[in-house]
C-alpha positions as CSV (number, residue, x, y, z in Angstrom):
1,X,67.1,31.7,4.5
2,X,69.6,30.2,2.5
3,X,72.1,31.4,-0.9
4,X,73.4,29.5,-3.8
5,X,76.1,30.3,-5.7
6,X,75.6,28.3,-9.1
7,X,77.7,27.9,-12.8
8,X,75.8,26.9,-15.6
9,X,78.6,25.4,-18.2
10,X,77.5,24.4,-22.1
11,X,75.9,26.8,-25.0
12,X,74.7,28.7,-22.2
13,X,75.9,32.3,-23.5
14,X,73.6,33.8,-26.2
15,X,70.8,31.9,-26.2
16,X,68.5,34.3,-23.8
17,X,69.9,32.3,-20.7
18,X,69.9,35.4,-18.2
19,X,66.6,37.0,-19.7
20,X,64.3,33.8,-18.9
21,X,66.4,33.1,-15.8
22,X,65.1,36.3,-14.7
23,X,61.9,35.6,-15.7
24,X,61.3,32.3,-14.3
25,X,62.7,33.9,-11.1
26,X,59.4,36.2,-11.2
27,X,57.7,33.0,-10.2
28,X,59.6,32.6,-7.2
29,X,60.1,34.2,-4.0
30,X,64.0,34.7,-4.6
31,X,66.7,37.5,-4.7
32,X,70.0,37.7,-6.5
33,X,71.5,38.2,-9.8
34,X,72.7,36.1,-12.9
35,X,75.5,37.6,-15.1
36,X,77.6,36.5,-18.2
37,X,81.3,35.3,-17.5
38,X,84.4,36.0,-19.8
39,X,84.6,32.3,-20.1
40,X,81.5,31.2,-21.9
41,X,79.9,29.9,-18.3
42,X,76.9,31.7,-16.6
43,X,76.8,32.7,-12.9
44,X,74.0,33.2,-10.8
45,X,73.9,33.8,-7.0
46,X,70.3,33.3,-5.4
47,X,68.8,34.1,-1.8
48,X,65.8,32.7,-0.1
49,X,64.0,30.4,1.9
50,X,65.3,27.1,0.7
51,X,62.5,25.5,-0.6
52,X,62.4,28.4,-2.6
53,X,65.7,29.1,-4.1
54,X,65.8,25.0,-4.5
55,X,62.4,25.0,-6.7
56,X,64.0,28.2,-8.6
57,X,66.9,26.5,-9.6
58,X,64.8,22.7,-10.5
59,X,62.7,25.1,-12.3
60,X,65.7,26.6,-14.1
61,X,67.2,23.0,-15.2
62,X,63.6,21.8,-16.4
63,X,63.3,25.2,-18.6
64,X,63.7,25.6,-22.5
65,X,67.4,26.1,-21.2
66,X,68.1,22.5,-20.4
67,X,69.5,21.8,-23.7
68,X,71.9,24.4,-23.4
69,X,73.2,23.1,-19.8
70,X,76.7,21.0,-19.9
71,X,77.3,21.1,-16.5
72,X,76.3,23.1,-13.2
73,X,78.2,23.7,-9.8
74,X,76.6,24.8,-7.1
75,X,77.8,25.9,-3.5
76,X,75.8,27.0,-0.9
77,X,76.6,30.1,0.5
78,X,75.7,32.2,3.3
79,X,72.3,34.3,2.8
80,X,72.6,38.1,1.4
81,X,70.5,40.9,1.0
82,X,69.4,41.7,-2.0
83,X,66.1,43.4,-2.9
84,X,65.1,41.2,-6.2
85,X,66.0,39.4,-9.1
86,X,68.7,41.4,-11.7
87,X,70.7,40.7,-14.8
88,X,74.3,41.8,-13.1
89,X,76.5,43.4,-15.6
């Protein structure tokens, strides 16, 4: 198991980026959130066998969204429990 902790930078803010990051999650056997930042960027922190969580997030950056992507940081991070995918508030 393995967690990524991941900031989506650009016009990513309005533009249904959590609502189909959720959904494209449904395809994947993943856990974690994704939630709007004060600062115009989009977090996301996802958990999973890494095969997984790396397909999720190539599946993410190959989506209707890639337009909308500037820039992306990702860290791994140590897995967490979490019990599916949620828009965190």
């Amino acid at each position: 198991m393995t967690g990524r902790h991941v900031f989506f930078e650009g016009r990513v803010q309005g533009v249904g980026f959590r609502w189909t990051t959720k959904n494209i999650a449904r395809g994947y056997e993943v856990t974690g959130w994704v939630k709007n930042l004060p600062d115009g960027r989009v977090e996301l922190q996802a958990c999973g066998e890494t095969d997984e969580v790396e397909a999720f997030l190539e599946a993410i950056q190959e989506s209707d969204l890639k337009s909308h992507i500037r820039k992306i940081d990702v860290r791994a991070i140590p897995h967490f429990v979490a019990t599916s995918f949620d828009i965190a508030s």
